[in-house]
N, C-alpha and C positions, 0 to 999 in steps of 0.2 A: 504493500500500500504506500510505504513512505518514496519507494523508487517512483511507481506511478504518478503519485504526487509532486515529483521533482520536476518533470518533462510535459505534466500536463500543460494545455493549454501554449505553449511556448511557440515562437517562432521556431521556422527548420533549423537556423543556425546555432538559434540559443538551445535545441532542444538535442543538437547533435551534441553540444557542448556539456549539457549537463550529464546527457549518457555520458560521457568519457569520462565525468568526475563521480559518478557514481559509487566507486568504490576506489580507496587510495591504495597505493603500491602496497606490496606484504612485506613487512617487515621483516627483513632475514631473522635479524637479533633475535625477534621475537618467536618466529618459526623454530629456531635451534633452538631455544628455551624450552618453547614446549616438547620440543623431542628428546631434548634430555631428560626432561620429567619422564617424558612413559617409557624411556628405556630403565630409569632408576625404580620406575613405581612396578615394572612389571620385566625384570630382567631374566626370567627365563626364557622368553619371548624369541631373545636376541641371543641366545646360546647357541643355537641353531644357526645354519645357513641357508639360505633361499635360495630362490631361482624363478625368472619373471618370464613367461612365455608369451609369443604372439598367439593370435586364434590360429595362425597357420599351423603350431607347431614347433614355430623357432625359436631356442631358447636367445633369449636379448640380454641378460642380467644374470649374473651370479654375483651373491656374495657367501662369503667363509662365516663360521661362527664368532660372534664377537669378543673380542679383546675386552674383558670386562677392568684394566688396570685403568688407573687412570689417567688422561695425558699429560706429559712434562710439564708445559706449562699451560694457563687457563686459557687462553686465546690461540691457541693449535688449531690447526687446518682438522675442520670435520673427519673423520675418517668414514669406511664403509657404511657402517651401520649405521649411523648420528646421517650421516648422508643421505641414505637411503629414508630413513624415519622424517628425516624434513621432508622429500620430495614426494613422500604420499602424505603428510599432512598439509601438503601447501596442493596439493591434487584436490581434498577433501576439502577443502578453504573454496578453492575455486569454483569446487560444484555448486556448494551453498550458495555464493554471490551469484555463478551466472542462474542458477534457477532463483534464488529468490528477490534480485533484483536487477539484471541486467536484460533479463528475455523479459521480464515483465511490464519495464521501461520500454524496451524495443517495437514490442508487439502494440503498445499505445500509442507510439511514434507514428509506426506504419500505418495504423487507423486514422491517424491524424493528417498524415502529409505524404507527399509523394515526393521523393527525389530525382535527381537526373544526374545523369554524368557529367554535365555541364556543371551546375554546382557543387560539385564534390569535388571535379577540375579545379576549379578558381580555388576553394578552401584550402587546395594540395599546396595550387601555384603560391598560397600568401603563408603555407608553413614553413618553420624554420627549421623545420627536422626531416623533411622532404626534399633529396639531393634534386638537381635541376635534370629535366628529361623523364624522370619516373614520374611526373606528374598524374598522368593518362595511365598510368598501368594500379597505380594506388587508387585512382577513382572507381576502374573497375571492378575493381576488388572488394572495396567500401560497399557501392551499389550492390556486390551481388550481397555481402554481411544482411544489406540493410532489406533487402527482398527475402531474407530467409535461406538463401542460397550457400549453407557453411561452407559445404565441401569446396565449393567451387571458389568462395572467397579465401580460406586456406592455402589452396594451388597458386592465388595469383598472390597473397602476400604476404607468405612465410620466408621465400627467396627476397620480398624486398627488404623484411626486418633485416637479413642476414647482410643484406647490402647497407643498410642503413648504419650497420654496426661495424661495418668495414670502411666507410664512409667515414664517419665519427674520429677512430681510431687514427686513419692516416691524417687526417687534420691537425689530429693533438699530436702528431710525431712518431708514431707506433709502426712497428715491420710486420706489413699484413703479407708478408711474399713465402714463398719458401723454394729454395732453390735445390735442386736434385745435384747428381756426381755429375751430370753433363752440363749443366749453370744453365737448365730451364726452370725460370719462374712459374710457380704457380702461385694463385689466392688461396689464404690460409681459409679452411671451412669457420663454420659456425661457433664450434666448439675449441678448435683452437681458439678463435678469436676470443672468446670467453676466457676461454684459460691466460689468455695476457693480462700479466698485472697490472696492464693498462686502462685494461677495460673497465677495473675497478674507480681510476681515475676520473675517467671521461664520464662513465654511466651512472659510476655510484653502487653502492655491492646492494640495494635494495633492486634495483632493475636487475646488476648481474644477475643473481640468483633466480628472480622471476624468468627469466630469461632462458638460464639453461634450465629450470623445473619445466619448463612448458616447452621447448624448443630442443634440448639436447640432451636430456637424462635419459639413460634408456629404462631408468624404474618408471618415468611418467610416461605422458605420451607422445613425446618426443616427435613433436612435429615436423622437424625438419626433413626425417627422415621418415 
């Protein structure tokens, strides 16, 4: 009700805007917090090792049973387990907000108004986060979100996050390359790019981690791929 209540009534612009502030970034801190809790409140849990399969069959994820010692120092890089317990509870975070206030907003929008690609265009063209030339492929992709069309808005703007963040990166001074034995260049994928201590800088570790939980973890859904 209270999402509803945000985007009623509004113009398209102000109504697209309030979608996107609907709900704020996930706060890593906070996500490890909680994960540390339910490995400490329920540590048999995590004695054990898993293994995360597709529907096809394909196992995607292994982890080993956890190291229940505790680490060296209090601000140590997550390990497996703490790792994996964030990125299904920042999974179970996201279901909650996108059912109970992001499609609820959504779905009042569409009964409200219609968009065009012409203004989603313009909105791209006047953003500052939108490299010059992707204009037209980020409208399309918007338009299909905003028509109900996931899948198809997924396909066209998961490769442009990935660009957007490679984008970013070279800006602030970062080596997005990676050179083979023969000195061919390539672009570092999604996850390396993530994995640059860089990227901490430029995006901020609240987006990093949103970033790779929904984009590059193979315990989540890992859209990129």
């Amino acid at each position: 009700a209270d999402a509803r209540r945000r985007v009623d009534g509004r113009d398209k612009v102000a109504a697209l805007g309030d979608l996107g502030m609907l709900s704020p970034l996930v706060s890593c801190e906070a996500v490890m917090s909680q994960a540390k809790e339910g490995i400490q409140e329920f540590p048999l849990s995590n004695l054990f090792g898993s293994e995360t399969y597709r529907t096809s069959g394909q196992k995607v994820f292994s982890r080993p049973g956890a190291d229940m010692t505790p680490p060296s120092t209090p601000d140590a890089e997550p390990d497996e387990t703490l790792w994996s317990a964030m990125v299904r509870d920042h999974g179970i975070l996201t279901s909650l907000v996108v059912q109970g206030r992001i499609l609820p907003a959504l779905e009042l929008i569409r009964l409200q108004h219609q968009f065009s690609a012409a203004l989603l265009f313009d909105l791209c063209r006047y953003s500052p986060f939108i490299p010059s030339g992707h204009e037209w492929t980020w409208a399309r992709g918007l338009l299909h979100g905003l028509d109900g069309d996931f899948v198809s808005a997924v396909c066209v703007l998961v490769p442009q996050i990935e660009h957007v963040v490679r984008v970013q990166l070279k800006q602030a001074g970062a080596h997005t390359l990676v050179t083979d034995e023969r000195g061919v260049e390539t672009e570092k994928g999604l996850s390396a790019l993530l994995d640059d201590q860089k990227s901490i800088e430029v995006l901020g570790v609240d987006l990093c981690f949103e970033l790779k939980a929904l984009f590059t973890a193979s315990q989540g859904p890992n859209f990129r791929n």
